[in-house]
ChimeraX commands (.cxc) that place a marker at each C-alpha (Angstrom):
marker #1 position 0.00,0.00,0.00 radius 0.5
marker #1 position 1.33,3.70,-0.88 radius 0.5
marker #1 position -1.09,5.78,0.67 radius 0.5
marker #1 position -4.24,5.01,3.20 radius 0.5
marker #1 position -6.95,8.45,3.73 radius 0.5
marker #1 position -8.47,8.45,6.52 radius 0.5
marker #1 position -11.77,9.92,7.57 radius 0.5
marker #1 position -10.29,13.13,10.58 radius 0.5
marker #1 position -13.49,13.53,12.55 radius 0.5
marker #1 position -14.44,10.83,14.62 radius 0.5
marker #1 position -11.49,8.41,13.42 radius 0.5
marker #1 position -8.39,10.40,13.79 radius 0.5
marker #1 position -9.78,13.16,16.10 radius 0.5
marker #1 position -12.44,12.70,19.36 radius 0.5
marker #1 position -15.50,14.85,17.87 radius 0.5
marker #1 position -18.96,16.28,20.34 radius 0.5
marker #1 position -21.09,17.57,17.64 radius 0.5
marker #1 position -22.90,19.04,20.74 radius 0.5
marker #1 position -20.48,21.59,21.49 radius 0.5
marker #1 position -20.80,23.00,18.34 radius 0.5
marker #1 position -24.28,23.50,18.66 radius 0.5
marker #1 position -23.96,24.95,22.17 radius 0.5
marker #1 position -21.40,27.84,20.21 radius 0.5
marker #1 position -23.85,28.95,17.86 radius 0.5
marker #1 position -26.77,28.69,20.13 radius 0.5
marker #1 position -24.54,31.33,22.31 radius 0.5
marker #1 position -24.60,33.45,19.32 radius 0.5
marker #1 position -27.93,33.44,18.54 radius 0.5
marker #1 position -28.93,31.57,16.58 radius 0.5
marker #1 position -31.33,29.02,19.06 radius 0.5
marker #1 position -32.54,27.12,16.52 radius 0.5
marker #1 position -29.26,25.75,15.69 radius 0.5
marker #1 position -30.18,21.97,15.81 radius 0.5
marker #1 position -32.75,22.08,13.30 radius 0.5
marker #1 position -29.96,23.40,10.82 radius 0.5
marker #1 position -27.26,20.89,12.00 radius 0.5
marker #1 position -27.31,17.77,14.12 radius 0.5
marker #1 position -25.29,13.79,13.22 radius 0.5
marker #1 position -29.06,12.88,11.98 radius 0.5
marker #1 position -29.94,15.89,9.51 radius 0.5
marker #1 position -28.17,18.96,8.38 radius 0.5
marker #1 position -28.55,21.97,6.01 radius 0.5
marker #1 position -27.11,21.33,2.70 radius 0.5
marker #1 position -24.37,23.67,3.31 radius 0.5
marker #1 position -22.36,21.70,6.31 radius 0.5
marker #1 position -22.49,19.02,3.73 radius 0.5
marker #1 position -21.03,21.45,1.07 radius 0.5
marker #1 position -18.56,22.87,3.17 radius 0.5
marker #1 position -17.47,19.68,5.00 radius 0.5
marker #1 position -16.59,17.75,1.58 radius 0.5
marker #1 position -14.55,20.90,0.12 radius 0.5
marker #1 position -17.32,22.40,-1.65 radius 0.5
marker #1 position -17.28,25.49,-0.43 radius 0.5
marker #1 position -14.90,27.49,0.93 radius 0.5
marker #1 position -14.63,29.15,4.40 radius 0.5
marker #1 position -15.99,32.47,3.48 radius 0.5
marker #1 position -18.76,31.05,1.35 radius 0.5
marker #1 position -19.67,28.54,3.97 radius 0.5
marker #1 position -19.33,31.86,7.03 radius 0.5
marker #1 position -22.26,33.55,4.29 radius 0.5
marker #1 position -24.30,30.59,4.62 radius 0.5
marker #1 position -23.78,31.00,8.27 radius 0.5
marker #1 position -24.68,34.96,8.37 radius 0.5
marker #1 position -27.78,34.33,7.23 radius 0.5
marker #1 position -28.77,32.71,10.47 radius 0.5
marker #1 position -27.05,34.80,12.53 radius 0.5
marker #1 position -26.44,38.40,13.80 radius 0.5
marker #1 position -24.59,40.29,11.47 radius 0.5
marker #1 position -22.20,41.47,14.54 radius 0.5
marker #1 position -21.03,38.04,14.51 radius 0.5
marker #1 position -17.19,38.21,13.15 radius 0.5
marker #1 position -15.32,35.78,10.98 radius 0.5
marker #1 position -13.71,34.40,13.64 radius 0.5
marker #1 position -16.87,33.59,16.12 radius 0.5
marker #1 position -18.33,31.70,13.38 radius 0.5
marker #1 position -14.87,29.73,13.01 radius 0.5
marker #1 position -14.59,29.08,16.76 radius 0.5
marker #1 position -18.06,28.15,17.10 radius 0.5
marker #1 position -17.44,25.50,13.80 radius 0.5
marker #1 position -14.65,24.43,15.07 radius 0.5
marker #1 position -15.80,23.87,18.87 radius 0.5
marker #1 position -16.57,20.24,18.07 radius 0.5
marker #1 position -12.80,19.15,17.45 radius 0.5
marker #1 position -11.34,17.94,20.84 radius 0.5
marker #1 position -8.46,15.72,20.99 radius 0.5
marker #1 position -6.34,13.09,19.00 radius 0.5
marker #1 position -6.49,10.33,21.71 radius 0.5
marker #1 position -2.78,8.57,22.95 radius 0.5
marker #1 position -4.07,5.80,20.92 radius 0.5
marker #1 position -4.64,7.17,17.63 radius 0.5
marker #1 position -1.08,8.25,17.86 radius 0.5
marker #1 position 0.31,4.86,18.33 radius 0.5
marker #1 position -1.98,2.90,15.57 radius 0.5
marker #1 position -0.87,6.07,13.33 radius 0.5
marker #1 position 3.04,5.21,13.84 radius 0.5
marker #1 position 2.53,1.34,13.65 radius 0.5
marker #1 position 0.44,2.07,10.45 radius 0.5
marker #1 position 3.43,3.94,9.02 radius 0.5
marker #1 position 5.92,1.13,9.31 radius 0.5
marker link #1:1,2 radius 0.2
marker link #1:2,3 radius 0.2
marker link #1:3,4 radius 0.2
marker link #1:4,5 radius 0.2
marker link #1:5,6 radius 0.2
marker link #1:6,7 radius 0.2
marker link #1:7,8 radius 0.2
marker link #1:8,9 radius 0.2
marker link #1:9,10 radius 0.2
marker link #1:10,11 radius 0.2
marker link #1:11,12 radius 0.2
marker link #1:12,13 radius 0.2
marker link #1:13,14 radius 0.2
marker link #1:14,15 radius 0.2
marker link #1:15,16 radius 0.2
marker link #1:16,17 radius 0.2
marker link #1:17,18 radius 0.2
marker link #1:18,19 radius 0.2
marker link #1:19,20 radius 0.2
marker link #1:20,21 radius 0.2
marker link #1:21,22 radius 0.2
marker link #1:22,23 radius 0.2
marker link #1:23,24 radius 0.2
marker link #1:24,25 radius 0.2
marker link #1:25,26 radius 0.2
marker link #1:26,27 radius 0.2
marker link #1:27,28 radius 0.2
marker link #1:28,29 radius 0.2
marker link #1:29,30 radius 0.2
marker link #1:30,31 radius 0.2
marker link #1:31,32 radius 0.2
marker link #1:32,33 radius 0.2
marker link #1:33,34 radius 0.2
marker link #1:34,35 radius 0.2
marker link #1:35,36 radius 0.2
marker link #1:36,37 radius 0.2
marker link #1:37,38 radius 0.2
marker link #1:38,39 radius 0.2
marker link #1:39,40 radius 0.2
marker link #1:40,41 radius 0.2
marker link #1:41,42 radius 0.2
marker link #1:42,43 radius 0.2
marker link #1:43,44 radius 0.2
marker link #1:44,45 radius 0.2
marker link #1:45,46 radius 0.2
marker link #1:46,47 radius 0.2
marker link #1:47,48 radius 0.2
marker link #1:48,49 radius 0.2
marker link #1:49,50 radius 0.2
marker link #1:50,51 radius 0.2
marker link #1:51,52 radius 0.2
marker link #1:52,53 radius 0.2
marker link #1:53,54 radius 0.2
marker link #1:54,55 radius 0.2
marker link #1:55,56 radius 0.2
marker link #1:56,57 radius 0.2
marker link #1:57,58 radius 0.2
marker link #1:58,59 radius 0.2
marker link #1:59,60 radius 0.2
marker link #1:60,61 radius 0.2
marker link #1:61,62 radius 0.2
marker link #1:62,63 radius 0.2
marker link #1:63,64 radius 0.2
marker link #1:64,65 radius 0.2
marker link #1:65,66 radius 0.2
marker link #1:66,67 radius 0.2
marker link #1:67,68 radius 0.2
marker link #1:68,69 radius 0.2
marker link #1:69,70 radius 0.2
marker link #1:70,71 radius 0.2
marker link #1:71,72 radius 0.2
marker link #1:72,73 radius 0.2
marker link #1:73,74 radius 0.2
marker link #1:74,75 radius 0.2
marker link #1:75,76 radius 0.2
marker link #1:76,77 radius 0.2
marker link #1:77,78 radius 0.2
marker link #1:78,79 radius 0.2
marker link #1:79,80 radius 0.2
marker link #1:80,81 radius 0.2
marker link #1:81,82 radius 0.2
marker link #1:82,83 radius 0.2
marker link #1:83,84 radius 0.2
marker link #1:84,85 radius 0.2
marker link #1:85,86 radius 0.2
marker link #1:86,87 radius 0.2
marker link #1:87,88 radius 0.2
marker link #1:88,89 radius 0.2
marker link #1:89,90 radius 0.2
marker link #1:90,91 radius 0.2
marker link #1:91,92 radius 0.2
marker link #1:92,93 radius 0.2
marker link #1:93,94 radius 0.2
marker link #1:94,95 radius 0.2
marker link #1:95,96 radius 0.2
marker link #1:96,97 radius 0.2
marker link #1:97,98 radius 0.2
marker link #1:98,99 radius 0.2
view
């Protein structure tokens, strides 16, 4: 084998879909869940999670839920606020993989 891909949310890094949703619920946009959750989501996370779109056009897609005080980077944070950590294991199998 040359190369292997492999999937970053939920098999390289520890994922909680839920904190995302608490972000953007904190900035105000309450109905959050019905836009995004693991069972249904807008078109757009779709879009912007397979390369899609890019950051600004997915942030647009976003701004039309939310205040338009909301800056680039809250919208990033609050994206980004399900990514946790790359558990001690992950690291090994990645190594052992390697050889």
């Amino acid at each position: 084998m040359k190369n292997i891909i492999f999937d970053l949310g939920v098999v390289i890094l520890d994922v909680d879909y839920h904190r995302t949703t608490e972000a953007f619920k904190k900035l105000n946009i309450p109905y959050f869940d019905e836009l995004y959750s693991k069972k249904k989501q807008g078109s757009f996370f779709d879009d912007f999670e397979t390369g899609h779109l890019s950051n600004e056009e997915f942030r647009e897609e976003i701004r039309k839920h939310v205040p338009h005080t909301v800056t680039n980077d809250q919208i990033d944070e609050a994206w980004n606020a399900m990514l946790l950590s790359v558990p001690e294991t992950t690291f090994e199998l990645l190594e052992n993989i390697g050889k």
